[in-house]
Each structure stands twice: as structure tokens, then as C-alpha cells.
N, C-alpha and C positions, 0 to 999 in steps of 0.2 A: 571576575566571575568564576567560580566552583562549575564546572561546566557538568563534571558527571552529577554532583549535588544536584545541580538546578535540571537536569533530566530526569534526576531521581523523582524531583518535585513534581514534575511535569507529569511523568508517566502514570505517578498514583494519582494526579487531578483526572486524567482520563477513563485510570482504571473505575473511579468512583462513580462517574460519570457512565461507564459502560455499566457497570452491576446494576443500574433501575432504568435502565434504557429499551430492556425487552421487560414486558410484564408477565408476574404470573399467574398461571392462565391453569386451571383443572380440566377435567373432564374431557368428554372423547378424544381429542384432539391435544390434551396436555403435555403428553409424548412430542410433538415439535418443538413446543417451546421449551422445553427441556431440552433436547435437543442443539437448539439455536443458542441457547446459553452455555451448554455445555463445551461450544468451541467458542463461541464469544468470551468466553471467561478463560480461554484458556494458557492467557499470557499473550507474550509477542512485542516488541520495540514498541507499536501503537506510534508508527512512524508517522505513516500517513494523517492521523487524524494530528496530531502534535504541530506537522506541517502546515496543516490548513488555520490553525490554530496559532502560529506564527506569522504566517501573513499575512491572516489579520490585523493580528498587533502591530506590527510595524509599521501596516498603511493604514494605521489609525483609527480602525475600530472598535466592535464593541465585541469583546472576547462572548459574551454572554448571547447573544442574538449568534455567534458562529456555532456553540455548541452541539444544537443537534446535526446541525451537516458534519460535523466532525465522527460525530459518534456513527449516523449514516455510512462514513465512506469508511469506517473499520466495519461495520455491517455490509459493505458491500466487498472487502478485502477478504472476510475470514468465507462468507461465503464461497468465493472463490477458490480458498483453500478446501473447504466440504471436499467441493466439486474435482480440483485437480487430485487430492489423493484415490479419488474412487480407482476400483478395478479396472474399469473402460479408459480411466484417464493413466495417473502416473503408476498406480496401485501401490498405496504407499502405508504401513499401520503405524505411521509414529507422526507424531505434529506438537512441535514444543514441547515433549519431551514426553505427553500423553498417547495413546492409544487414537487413532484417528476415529472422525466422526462414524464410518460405517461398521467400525470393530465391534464399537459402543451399539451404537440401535439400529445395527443393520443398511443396508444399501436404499433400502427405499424411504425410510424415513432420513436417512442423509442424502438424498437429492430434495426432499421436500423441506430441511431444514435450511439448506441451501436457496431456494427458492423463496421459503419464508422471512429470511433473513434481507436477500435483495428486494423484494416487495419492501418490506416492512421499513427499508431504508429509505423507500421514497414518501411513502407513507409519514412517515418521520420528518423530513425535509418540507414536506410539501406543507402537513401541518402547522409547520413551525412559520412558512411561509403566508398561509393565511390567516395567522394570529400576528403577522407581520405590521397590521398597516401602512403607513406611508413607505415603508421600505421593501412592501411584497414585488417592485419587480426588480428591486436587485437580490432576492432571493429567489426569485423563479431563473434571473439569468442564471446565479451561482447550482441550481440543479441543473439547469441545464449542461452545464459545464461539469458537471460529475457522470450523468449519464452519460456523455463525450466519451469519456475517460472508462466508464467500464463496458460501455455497448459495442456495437459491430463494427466503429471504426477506432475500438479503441481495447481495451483491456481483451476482449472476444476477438477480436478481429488476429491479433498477438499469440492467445491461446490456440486457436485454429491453427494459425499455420505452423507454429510450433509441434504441434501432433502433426498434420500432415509431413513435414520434413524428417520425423524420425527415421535413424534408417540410412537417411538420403547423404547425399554430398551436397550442400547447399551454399552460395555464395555468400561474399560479403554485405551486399545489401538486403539479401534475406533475414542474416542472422542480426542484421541492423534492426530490418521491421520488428521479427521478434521480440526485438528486447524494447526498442523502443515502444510499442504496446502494447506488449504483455503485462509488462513492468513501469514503466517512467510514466504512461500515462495515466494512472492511478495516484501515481507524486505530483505530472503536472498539474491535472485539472481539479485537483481538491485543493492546491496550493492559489489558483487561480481564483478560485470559489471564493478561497479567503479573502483574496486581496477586494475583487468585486461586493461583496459582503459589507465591505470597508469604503464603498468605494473611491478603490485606487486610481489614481492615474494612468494613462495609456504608458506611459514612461514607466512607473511603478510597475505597473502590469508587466510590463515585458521585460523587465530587470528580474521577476518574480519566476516567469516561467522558462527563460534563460537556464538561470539558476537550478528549480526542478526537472529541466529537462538532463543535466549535467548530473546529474545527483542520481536519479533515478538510473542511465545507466551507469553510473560507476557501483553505485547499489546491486544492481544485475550482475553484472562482470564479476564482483567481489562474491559474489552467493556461486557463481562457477566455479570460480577460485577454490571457494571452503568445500563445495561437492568433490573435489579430489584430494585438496590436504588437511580437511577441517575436522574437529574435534565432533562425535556423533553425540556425543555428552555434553559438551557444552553447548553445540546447536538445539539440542533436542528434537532434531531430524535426523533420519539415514541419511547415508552419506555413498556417493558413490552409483544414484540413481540414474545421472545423467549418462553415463556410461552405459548404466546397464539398460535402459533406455531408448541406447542410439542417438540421445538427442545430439544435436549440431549448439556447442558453447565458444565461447572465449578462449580457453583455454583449448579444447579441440582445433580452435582452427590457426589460433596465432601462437602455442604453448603460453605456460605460468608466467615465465616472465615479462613478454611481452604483455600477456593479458594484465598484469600486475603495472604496467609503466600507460597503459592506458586508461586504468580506473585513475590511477592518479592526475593525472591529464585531465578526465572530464570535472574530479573534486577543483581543481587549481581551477578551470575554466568555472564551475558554480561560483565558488569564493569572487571569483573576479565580477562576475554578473551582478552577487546578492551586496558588491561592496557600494551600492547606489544607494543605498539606507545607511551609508558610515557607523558611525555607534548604535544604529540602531539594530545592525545586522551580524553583532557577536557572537546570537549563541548559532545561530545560521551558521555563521562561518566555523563555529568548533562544531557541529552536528557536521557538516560535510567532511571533516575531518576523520571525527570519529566512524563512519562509515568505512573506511577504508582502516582504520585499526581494528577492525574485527576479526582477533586471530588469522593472520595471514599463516 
């Protein structure tokens, strides 16, 4: 397999998929969904949704019936992004290589497209759930299991105490919570959706979120990493925010190399997890790879 090829392929099934996913909408209120599309559109790996979208497949579903939770959990990812560039949060004007959502339409209508976007994610899901039939409660489990991942014991829960720690000298099992739900549980609980979606095995299942839970923070670690020696142009983010920040990273607390010999450690341990689906878990195993060649 052509691994960057068949990512290439991947990425533009998503992207197509995201371009009629928010509708357009006129009138008083047309300014958000402009808004919402205007960062929804605005690029990005589209890791998350690709994932859920693979675990599907390999626990034997139906790629077609996963769609809108896929497209859902980059609506609930880019939201997230609104949110962390605002002034109150990281205060950030660049995201993928663009002008951030509040540069464009202002602060208020970027928390409100922020909000429109996670609404509209469940709203999505949920629909897709009651046009479900025989399968609507393994798609109410599989929302369930996304809301997991971006609520208050999970994506939120991450955020939070990441802001509160700026500043701070924070331990190891802090900067662990952090990452692990800030970050990884965004990868594990959409990657889980998929597999339930399918549904997987309890064996499958947890070969699945193994896997995502490995990945997601070697994914974290590695976006430390490029925050201090990455390319601001090929990121298409500033560079160097964590610092100026204050936040508590990877590389803050254990230096580059060290953080460097740990991301690889958690890829090796995915690979080892996702190898429970043998051939069926190829491009799995080169996606966990590629992650950690992202310009080091």
C-alpha cells in the first residue's frame, strides 16, 4: 500500500464529506454559519474523523452509516480550536495557516460559532441515529461515547486544567491528565464510536482503544516537540506559544530528547495493540508512524 497516496484519498473523502455537512443558511443569523464553515473548511489532518472511520472498517462495518459521526467529531475538534485561540484562552491569530476564527468575525460571533458547531454535531449524530432503525442503539451508544471524549470528563475536563496549570510547576501525573484529555480522548472515543458502530467485539474494542489511547498521546508529545523546533509555515500555526504561555509540555519537563524517545514508545506500543486485526490493520499501523514523522 501507497500509504501517503491512500491518506491523500482519505483526506479528500472527508473533505467532500465536510463541504455539505453545515448548510447554507441566509438571513439574520447567516453570519454563524458562515462563520462555522469558515474554520470547518479550513484544512487540518481530519485525523480524528479518518479514525473513526477506520475502525469502523476493520470491525466490519458499514463506512456509510459511520459518516455523520465522523464528520460530527471534526465539528466538535474545530470547535474546539474557535475556542482555544480566543484572547481569554491561548490568544492565538493563525490556525492552519489562516487568520483565526475571532480575527475574521470578531470574538462574539467566534464563541457562537464555536457553540453552533458542537450543538450542530449532535444534532447530526443524533439525526443520523433516528433515521437509524434497527441499529439506533448502537448509535446512541456510539454518541454517547463522543460526548465522553469531548465533555467534562473528557476533552473539557483536559482543557481546564491545562489553563489552570499555566504558570505553575505541575507534576507528572498532571501533565499526564492533560494530555490524556485534552488530546487522546478526542482520538479514543470517536475511534471507539467506530468500532461500536460496527459492532465490535469487547476484544476488538479494546485492541481499538489501546491503540487510540497510544496514538493520541504520542500525537500530543509530538505537537510539543514542533512548538519549540517546528516549522511555523509548514505547521500553519505560531510556533513557540507554549512557552510564551507558561504552559507545562513534554519537552518542559522531561527535555526534546527524552520527549522524542517517549512519543515513540507510545507509537510502538499502538502498533502493538492495533496488530489484533493482522492485515487488516496496515494503514493503522503506517498512520501511527506517520505521526511521529511530522517534521521532528
Amino acid at each position: 500500500m501507497d500509504f501517503k497516496a491512500e491518506l491523500g484519498k482519505r483526506h479528500s473523502f472527508i473533505e467532500e464529506r465536510l463541504k455539505i455537512a453545515i448548510p447554507d443558511v441566509h438571513g439574520p443569523h447567516g453570519i454563524l454559519f458562515d462563520s462555522m464553515k469558515y474554520s470547518l473548511a479550513a484544512g487540518g489532518k481530519r485525523l480524528r474523523p479518518m479514525l473513526l472511520l477506520e475502525a469502523c472498517k476493520i470491525s466490519g462495518g458499514d463506512i456509510e452509516m459511520a459518516i455523520p459521526f465522523a464528520c460530527a467529531t471534526e465539528m466538535i475538534h474545530t470547535y474546539s480550536l474557535i475556542h482555544d485561540d480566543l484572547p481569554a484562552m491561548d490568544d492565538d491569530d493563525l490556525r492552519r495557516g489562516k487568520p483565526t476564527n475571532h480575527k475574521v468575525f470578531g470574538e462574539g460571533i467566534a464563541v457562537l460559532a464555536g457553540d453552533g458547531l458542537l450543538s450542530y454535531a449532535f444534532e447530526t449524530m443524533l439525526e443520523a441515529s433516528v433515521k437509524s432503525g434497527g441499529d439506533c442503539m448502537r448509535c446512541l451508544k456510539a454518541v454517547n461515547e463522543i460526548a465522553k471524549g469531548a465533555g467534562v470528563f473528557g476533552m473539557i475536563a483536559g482543557q481546564t486544567a491545562d489553563l489552570e496549570s499555566e504558570g505553575k510547576k505541575i507534576d507528572e501525573a498532571t501533565l499526564e491528565f492533560i494530555h490524556m484529555n485534552k488530546t487522546a480522548q478526542l482520538i479514543i472515543r470517536p475511534m471507539r464510536a467506530g468500532a461500536i458502530l460496527a459492532g465490535a467485539s469487547e476484544q476488538a474494542l479494546e485492541a481499538i482503544t489501546e491503540y487510540a489511547k497510544n496514538i493520541g498521546l504520542g500525537f500530543q508529545i509530538v505537537d510539543d516537540i514542533l512548538d519549540v523546533v517546528g516549522d511555523q509555515e509548514k505547521l500553519g500555526k505560531n510556533i513557540g506559544s507554549d512557552v510564551e504561555n507558561e504552559k507545562s509540555t513534554y519537552p518542559s519537563m522531561y527535555g526534546l530528547e527524552e520527549s522524542k524517545r517517549i512519543a515513540f514508545e507510545k507509537i510502538e506500543r499502538a502498533k502493538g495493540a492495533i496488530a489484533f486485526f493482522g492485515s487488516k490493520a496496515a494503514f493503522l499501523s503506517d498512520l501511527a508512524d506517520y505521526i511521529t514523522d511530522r517534521e521532528f
